[in-house]
LUMDO-74306 format. One record per residue: x, z, y of N, C-alpha, C in turn; chain; residue in three letters. Coordinates in nm, 2 decimals, decimal comma. Layout:
X_Z_Y_X_Z_Y_X_Z_Y_A_Ala
...
This chain:
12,91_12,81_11,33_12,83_12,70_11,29_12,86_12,58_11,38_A_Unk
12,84_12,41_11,30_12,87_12,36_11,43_12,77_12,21_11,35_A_Unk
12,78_12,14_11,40_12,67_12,02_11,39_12,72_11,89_11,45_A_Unk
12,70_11,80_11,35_12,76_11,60_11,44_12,58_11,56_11,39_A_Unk
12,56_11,47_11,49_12,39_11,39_11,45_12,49_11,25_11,46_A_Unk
12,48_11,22_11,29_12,54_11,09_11,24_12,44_10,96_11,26_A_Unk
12,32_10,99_11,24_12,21_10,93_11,27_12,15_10,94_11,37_A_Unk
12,13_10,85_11,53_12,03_10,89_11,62_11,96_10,80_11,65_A_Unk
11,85_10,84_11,65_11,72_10,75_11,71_11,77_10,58_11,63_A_Unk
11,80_10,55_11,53_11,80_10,47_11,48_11,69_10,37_11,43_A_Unk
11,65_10,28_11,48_11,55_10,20_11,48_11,54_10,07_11,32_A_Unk
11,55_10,11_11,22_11,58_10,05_11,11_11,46_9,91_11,11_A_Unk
11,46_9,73_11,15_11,36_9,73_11,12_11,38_9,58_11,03_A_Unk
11,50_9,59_10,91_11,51_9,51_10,87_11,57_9,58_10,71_A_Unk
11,61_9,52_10,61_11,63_9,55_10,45_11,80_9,60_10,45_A_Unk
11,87_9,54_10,57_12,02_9,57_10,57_12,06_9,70_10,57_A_Unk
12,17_9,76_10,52_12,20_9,87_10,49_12,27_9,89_10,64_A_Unk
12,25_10,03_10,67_12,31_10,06_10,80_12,39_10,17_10,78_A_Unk
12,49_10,21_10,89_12,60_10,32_10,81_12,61_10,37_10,97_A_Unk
12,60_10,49_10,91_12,62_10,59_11,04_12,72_10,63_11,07_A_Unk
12,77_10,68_11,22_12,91_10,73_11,26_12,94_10,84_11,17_A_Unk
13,07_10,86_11,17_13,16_10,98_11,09_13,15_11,06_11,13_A_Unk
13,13_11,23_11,04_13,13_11,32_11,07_13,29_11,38_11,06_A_Unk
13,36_11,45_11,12_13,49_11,50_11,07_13,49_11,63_11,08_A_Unk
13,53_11,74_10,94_13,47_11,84_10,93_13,57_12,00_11,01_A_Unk
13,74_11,89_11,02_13,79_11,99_11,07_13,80_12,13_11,02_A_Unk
13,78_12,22_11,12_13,76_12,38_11,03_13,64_12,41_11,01_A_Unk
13,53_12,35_10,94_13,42_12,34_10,93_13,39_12,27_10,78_A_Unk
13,33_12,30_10,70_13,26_12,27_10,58_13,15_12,26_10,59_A_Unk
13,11_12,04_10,55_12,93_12,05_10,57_12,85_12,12_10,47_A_Unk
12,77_12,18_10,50_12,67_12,26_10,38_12,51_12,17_10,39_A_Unk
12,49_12,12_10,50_12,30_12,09_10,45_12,31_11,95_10,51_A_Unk
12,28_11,86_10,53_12,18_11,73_10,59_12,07_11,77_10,62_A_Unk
12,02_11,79_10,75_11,90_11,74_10,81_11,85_11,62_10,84_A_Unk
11,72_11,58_10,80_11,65_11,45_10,81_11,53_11,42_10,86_A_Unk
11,50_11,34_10,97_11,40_11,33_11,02_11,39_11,16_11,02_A_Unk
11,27_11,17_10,91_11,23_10,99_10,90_11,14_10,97_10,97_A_Unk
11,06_10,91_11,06_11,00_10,89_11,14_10,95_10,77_11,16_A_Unk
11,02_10,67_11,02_10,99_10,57_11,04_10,89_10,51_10,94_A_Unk
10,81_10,40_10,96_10,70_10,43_10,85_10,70_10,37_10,70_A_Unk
10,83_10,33_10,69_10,88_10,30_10,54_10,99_10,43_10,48_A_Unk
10,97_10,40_10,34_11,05_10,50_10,26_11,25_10,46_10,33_A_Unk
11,28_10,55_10,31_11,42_10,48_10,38_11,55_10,59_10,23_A_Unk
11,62_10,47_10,19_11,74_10,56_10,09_11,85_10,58_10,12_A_Unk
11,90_10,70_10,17_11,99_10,76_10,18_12,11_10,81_10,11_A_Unk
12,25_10,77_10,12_12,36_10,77_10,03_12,47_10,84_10,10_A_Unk
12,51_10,97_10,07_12,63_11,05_10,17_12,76_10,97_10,14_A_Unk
12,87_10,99_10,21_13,00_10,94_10,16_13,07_10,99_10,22_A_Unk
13,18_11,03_10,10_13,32_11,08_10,21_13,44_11,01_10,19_A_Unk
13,55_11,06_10,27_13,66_11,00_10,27_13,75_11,13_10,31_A_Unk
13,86_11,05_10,32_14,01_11,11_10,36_14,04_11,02_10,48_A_Unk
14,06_11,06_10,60_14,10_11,01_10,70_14,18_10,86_10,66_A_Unk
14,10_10,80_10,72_14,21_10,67_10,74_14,22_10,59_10,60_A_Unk
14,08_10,65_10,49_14,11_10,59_10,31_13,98_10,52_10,31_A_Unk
13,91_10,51_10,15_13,84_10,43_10,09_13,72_10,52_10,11_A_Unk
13,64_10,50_10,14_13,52_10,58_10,13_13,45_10,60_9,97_A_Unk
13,37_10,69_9,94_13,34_10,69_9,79_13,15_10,77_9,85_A_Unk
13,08_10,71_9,73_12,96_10,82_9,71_13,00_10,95_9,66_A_Unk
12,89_11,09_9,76_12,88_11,15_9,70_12,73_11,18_9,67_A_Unk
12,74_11,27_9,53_12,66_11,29_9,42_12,52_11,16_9,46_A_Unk
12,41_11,18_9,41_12,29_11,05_9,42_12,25_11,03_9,51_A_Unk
12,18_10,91_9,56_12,09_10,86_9,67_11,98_10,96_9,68_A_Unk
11,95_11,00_9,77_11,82_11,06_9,80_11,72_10,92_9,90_A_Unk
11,58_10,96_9,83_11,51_10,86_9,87_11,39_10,97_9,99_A_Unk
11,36_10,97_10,09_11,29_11,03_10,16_11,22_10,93_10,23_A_Unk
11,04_10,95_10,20_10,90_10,89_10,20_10,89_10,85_10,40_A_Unk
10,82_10,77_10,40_10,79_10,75_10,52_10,76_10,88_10,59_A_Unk
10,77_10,92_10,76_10,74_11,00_10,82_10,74_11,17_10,75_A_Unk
10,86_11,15_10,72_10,89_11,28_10,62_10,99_11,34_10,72_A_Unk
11,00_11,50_10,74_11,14_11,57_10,74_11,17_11,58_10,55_A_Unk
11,33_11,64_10,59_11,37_11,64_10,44_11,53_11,75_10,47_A_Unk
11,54_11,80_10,44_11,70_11,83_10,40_11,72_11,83_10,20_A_Unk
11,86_11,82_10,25_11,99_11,83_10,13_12,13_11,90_10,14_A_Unk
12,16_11,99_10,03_12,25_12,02_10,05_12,39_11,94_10,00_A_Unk
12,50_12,00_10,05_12,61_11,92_10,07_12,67_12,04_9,97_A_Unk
12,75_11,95_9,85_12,83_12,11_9,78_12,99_12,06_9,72_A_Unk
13,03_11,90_9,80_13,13_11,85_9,80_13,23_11,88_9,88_A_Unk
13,37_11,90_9,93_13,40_11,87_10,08_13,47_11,76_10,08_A_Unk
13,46_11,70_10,15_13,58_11,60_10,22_13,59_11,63_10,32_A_Unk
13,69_11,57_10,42_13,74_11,56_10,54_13,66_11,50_10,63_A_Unk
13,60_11,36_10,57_13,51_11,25_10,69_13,39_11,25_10,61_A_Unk
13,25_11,24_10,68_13,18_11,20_10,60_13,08_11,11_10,72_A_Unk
13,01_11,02_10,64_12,89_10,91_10,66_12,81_10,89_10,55_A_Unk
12,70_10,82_10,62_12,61_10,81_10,59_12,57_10,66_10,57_A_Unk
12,48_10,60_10,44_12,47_10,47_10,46_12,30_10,51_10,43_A_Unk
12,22_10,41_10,51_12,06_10,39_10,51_12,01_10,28_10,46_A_Unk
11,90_10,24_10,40_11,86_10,08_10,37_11,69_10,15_10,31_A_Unk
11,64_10,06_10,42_11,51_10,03_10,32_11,45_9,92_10,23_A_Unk
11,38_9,92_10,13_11,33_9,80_10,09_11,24_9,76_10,13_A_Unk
11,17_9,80_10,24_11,04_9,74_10,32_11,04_9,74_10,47_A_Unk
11,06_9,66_10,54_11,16_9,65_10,66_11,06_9,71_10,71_A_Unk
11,09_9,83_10,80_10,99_9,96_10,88_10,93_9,86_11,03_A_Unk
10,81_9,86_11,06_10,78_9,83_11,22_10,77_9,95_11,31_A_Unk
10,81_10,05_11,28_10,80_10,16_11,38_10,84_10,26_11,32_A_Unk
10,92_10,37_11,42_10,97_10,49_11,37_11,11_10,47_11,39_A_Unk
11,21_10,58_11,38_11,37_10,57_11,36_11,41_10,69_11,30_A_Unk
11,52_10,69_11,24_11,59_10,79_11,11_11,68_10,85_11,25_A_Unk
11,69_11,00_11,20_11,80_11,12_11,27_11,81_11,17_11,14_A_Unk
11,97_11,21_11,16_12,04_11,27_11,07_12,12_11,35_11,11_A_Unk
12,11_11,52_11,07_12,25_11,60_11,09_12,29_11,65_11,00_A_Unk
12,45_11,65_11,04_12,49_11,75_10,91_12,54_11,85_10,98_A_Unk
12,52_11,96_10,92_12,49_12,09_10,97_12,64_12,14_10,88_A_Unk
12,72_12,26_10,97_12,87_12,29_10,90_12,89_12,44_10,94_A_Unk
12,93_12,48_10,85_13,00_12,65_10,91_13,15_12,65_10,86_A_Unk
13,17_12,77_10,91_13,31_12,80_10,86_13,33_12,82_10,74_A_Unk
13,52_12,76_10,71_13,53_12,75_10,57_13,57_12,93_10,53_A_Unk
Protein backbone atom coordinates (compact mmCIF):
# COMPACT_ATOMS: atom_id res chain seq x y z
CA UNK A 1 0.00 0.00 0.00
CA UNK A 2 1.24 3.41 -0.47
CA UNK A 3 -0.38 6.97 -0.26
CA UNK A 4 0.50 10.92 -1.85
CA UNK A 5 -1.79 13.74 0.37
CA UNK A 6 -2.60 15.83 -2.85
CA UNK A 7 -4.46 18.11 -0.74
CA UNK A 8 -2.82 19.68 2.55
CA UNK A 9 -4.09 21.86 4.95
CA UNK A 10 -5.46 23.88 2.17
CA UNK A 11 -7.10 27.03 3.30
CA UNK A 12 -9.81 27.65 0.46
CA UNK A 13 -11.23 31.19 1.20
CA UNK A 14 -12.34 32.42 -2.03
CA UNK A 15 -14.84 30.90 -5.32
CA UNK A 16 -11.43 30.14 -7.49
CA UNK A 17 -10.89 26.66 -8.36
CA UNK A 18 -7.72 25.28 -6.84
CA UNK A 19 -5.82 22.16 -8.21
CA UNK A 20 -3.85 20.07 -6.21
CA UNK A 21 -0.19 18.54 -6.67
CA UNK A 22 0.04 15.25 -8.75
CA UNK A 23 -0.15 11.97 -7.65
CA UNK A 24 2.04 9.45 -9.85
CA UNK A 25 0.93 6.07 -9.45
CA UNK A 26 4.01 4.15 -10.60
CA UNK A 27 3.65 0.42 -9.42
CA UNK A 28 0.77 1.31 -7.66
CA UNK A 29 -3.00 1.62 -8.63
CA UNK A 30 -5.18 4.50 -6.89
CA UNK A 31 -8.20 2.57 -5.44
CA UNK A 32 -10.01 5.23 -2.69
CA UNK A 33 -9.70 9.23 -2.12
CA UNK A 34 -9.76 10.14 1.36
CA UNK A 35 -11.37 13.45 2.35
CA UNK A 36 -11.29 15.60 5.09
CA UNK A 37 -13.35 18.99 4.67
CA UNK A 38 -13.00 20.92 7.51
CA UNK A 39 -13.85 23.83 6.03
CA UNK A 40 -17.23 25.34 6.75
CA UNK A 41 -18.61 25.60 3.17
CA UNK A 42 -19.66 22.70 0.88
CA UNK A 43 -16.44 22.39 -1.31
CA UNK A 44 -16.70 20.34 -5.17
CA UNK A 45 -14.39 18.04 -5.91
CA UNK A 46 -13.30 16.82 -9.60
CA UNK A 47 -10.42 13.83 -9.91
CA UNK A 48 -8.22 14.08 -13.16
CA UNK A 49 -5.87 12.09 -14.80
CA UNK A 50 -3.33 12.21 -17.31
CA UNK A 51 -0.38 10.67 -19.06
CA UNK A 52 2.83 12.07 -18.01
CA UNK A 53 3.68 15.20 -19.66
CA UNK A 54 -0.33 15.22 -21.65
CA UNK A 55 -3.74 16.95 -21.37
CA UNK A 56 -5.34 16.23 -18.32
CA UNK A 57 -9.15 14.91 -18.62
CA UNK A 58 -12.07 14.33 -15.81
CA UNK A 59 -12.52 11.39 -14.34
CA UNK A 60 -16.03 9.96 -13.88
CA UNK A 61 -18.39 13.02 -11.77
CA UNK A 62 -17.73 15.77 -9.40
CA UNK A 63 -18.34 14.71 -5.93
CA UNK A 64 -19.78 17.46 -3.82
CA UNK A 65 -18.78 16.92 0.02
CA UNK A 66 -20.93 19.21 2.74
CA UNK A 67 -19.18 21.43 5.06
CA UNK A 68 -17.11 19.81 7.94
CA UNK A 69 -17.59 16.38 6.44
CA UNK A 70 -15.04 13.36 6.17
CA UNK A 71 -15.97 11.54 2.88
CA UNK A 72 -14.18 8.92 0.73
CA UNK A 73 -14.55 7.71 -3.04
CA UNK A 74 -13.46 5.19 -4.96
CA UNK A 75 -11.13 5.41 -7.82
CA UNK A 76 -11.96 2.44 -10.62
CA UNK A 77 -10.03 4.30 -13.54
CA UNK A 78 -6.18 4.09 -13.82
CA UNK A 79 -4.02 6.61 -15.19
CA UNK A 80 -0.51 7.28 -14.69
CA UNK A 81 -0.85 11.05 -12.97
CA UNK A 82 -3.64 12.07 -11.10
CA UNK A 83 -4.97 15.60 -9.48
CA UNK A 84 -7.37 16.99 -8.09
CA UNK A 85 -9.33 20.31 -8.84
CA UNK A 86 -11.47 22.04 -5.65
CA UNK A 87 -13.91 25.23 -5.86
CA UNK A 88 -16.50 26.34 -3.71
CA UNK A 89 -19.49 28.40 -4.40
CA UNK A 90 -19.53 30.15 -1.05
CA UNK A 91 -16.10 31.39 -0.18
CA UNK A 92 -15.32 29.26 3.30
CA UNK A 93 -13.99 31.71 6.43
CA UNK A 94 -12.52 28.87 8.27
CA UNK A 95 -11.47 25.29 7.90
CA UNK A 96 -9.05 23.59 5.00
CA UNK A 97 -9.55 20.58 2.60
CA UNK A 98 -6.93 17.27 2.94
CA UNK A 99 -6.96 14.84 0.43
CA UNK A 100 -5.42 11.35 -0.07
CA UNK A 101 -5.30 9.02 -2.43
CA UNK A 102 -4.70 5.83 -1.12
CA UNK A 103 -2.87 3.02 -3.78
CA UNK A 104 -1.90 -0.74 -3.57
CA UNK A 105 -0.34 -2.88 -5.79
CA UNK A 106 -1.27 -3.53 -9.33
Amino acid sequence: MDQDQIFEGVEIRDTSSATSNVSQTGEFTAETLLIENTLNEAVTLQLQGCLAGHDWFDIGDSVNVPASTNDYETVTDYFPCYRMTAICSVAPTSGDLEVWIIKSKR
